[in-house]
C-alpha positions as CSV (number, residue, x, y, z in Angstrom):
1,X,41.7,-22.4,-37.5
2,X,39.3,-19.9,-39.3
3,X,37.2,-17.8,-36.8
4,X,33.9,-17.8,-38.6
5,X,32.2,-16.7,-35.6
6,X,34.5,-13.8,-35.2
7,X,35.5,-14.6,-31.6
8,X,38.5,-12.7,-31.6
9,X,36.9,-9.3,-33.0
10,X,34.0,-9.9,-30.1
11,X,36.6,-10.4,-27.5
12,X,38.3,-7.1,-28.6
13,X,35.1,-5.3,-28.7
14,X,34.6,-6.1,-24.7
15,X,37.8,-5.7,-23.9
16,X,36.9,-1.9,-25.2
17,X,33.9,-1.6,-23.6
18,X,35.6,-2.7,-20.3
19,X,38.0,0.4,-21.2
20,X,35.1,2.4,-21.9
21,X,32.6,1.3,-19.2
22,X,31.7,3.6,-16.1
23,X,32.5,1.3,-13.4
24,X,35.4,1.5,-10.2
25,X,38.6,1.5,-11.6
26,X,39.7,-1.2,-9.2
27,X,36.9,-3.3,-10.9
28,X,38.1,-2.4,-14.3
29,X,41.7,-4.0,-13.6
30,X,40.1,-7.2,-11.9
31,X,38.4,-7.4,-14.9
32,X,41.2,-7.2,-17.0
33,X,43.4,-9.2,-15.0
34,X,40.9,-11.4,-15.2
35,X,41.1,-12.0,-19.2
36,X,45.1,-12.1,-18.9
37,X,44.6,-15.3,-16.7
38,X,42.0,-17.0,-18.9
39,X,44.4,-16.3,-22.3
40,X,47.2,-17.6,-20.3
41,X,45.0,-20.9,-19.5
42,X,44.3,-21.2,-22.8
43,X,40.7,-20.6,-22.9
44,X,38.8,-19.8,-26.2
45,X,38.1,-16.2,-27.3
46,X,34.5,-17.1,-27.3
47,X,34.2,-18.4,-23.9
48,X,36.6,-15.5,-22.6
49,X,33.7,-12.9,-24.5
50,X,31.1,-14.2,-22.9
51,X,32.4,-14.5,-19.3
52,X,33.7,-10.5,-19.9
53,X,30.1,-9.8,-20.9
54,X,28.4,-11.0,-18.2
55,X,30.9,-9.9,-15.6
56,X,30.6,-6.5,-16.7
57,X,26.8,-6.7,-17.2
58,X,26.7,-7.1,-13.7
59,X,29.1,-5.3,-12.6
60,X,27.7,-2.4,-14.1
61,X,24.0,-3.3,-11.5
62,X,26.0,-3.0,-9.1
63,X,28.9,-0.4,-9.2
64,X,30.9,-1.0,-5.8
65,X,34.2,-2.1,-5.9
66,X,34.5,-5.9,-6.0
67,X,36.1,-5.6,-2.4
68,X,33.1,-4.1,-0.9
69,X,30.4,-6.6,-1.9
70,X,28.6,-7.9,0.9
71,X,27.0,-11.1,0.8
72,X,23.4,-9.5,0.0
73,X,25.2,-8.2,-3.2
74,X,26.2,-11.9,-4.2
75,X,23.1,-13.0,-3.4
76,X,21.5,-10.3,-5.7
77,X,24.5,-10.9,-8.7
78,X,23.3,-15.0,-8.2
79,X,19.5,-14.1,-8.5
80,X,20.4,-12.5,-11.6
81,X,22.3,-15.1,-12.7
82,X,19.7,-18.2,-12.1
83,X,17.1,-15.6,-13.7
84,X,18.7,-14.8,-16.9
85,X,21.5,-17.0,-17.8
């Protein structure tokens, strides 16, 4: 299948900036564990992108490790979320 959207080359392009990002390190293999599982399940580069994106978009608001969010921090990341997505 031709990837006239260029999924693939956006995909490696977050996966860089997820390298590249200044977040917890602990996040940063989540994160990546994270886009192992979705390849594995077969999910498209696009979708994969776009969940990395916005992961990391918020991730980078609030820069705790994932294991320390409280629930007023998922509160917050879901305001965000009903706000701009």
């Amino acid at each position: 299948m031709v990837d006239i959207h260029k999924y693939n080359r956006r995909l490696e392009r977050s996966l860089v900036r997820i390298q590249e990002a200044s977040i917890p390190e602990p996040n940063r293999k989540t994160l990546l564990e994270f886009y192992r599982s979705c390849m594995a399940d077969g999910i498209s580069a696009g979708k994969i992108n776009r969940y990395l994106d916005d992961v990391l978009s918020l991730t980078r608001s609030n820069p705790k490790e994932y294991v320390a969010y409280n629930r007023r921090d998922i509160e917050t990341i879901i305001i965000k979320l009903e706000q701009y997505y």
